[in-house]
Structure formats: C-alpha cells, structure tokens
N, C-alpha and C positions, 0 to 999 in steps of 0.2 A: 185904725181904731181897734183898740183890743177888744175882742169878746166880752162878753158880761161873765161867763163863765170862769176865763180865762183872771178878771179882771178880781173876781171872790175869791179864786183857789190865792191866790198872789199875796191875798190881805188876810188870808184863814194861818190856825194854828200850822198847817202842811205847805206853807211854802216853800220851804227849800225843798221839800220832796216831790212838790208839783211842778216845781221849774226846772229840778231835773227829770220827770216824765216830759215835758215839755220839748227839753232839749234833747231826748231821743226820739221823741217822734219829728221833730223838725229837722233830725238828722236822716231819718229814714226817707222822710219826703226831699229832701235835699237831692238826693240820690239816685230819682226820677225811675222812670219804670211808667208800668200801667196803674193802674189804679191797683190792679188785683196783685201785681209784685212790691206795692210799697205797703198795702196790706198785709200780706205774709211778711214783708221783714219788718214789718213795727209790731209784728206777733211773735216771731223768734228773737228780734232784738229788745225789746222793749218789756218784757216779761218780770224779768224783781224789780224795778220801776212800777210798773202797772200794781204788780201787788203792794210795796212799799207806800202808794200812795194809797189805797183800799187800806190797807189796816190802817192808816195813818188817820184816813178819813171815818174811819171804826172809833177810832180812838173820842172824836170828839162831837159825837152825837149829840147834844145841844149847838154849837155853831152849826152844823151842817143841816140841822132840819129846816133851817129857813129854805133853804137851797133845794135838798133831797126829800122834802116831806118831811111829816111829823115823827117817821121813826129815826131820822134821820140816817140810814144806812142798815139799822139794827137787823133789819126784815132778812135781809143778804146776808147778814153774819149770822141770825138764826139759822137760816138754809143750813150753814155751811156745818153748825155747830152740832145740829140735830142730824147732819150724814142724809141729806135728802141728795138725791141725782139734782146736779144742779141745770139740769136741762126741764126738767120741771116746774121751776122759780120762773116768774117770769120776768121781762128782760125790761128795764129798768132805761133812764136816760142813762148816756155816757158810758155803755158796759161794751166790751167784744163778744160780740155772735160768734161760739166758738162752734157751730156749724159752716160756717162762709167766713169763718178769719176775719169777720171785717169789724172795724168800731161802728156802734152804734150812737148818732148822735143825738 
C-alpha cells in the first residue's frame, strides 16, 4: 500500500517532479549500505530533485495547505527570501536535517 503522502504528492500539481524525487531516493535505497550511507547519498544524489520538488511545492500554496498547513509551504520560502540562517527555521515534516544528513519524516 502506498503512503498517504506518497499517494497526494502523485495527484498534486508536482507529479512528475515528485516521482522523479521518488525515483532517486528508491535508487539510493536500492543500493543498500547502513542507514547512515544511503542517507548521505540520497543527500549528494538526490539534491536538484529535492529542491525541484520544494519550489514546485512553492509554486502551489493553496493545493498544498491541505497537506502542509495553512501556509502552505510559504513559512519556508519566507525564511529563505528574508536571508534568515536556515538553521534557525524550524524543521517542518518531510525536510532533511542538514546537521545529521538525514530525512526527516
């Protein structure tokens, strides 16, 4: 059974952007390692993916707020707009801890 998550991004405005994120992290996990090496390479591999899907999911702040909250993503693109240290923002579902490389689910 697919994810709930999985199952919105699929039917949202960013599908093709999400199923190809998709398909590099099922490539990276494919790959096997420990946990902590399929982490770092879905961080070095998976990187203009991760952000193609973020601005894509930028892009359409009324579909997403069902999913992401009321601002729908916008909170994240303020941070990012206003130059704040984005380790100050706090960390949100589905983002990477870029202290510990790892996805946050």
């Amino acid at each position: 059974m697919e994810c709930p998550l999985c199952a919105y991004m699929k039917m949202s405005p960013c599908k093709d952007v999400f199923i190809k994120w998709e398909d590099c992290l099922n490539a990276c996990e494919a790959q096997g390692g420990s946990d902590e090496e399929r982490q770092e390479r879905f961080v070095s591999t998976c990187v203009s993916q991760t952000v193609a899907l973020k601005e894509c999911v930028d892009q359409y702040p009324d579909f997403f707020k069902s999913m992401f909250g009321e601002d729908g993503g916008s909170e994240a693109k303020q941070n990012s707009e206003s130059h704040e240290d984005p380790s100050s923002a706090p960390m949100t579902d589905h983002q990477i801890d870029d202290d510990s490389s790892t996805l946050v689910a």
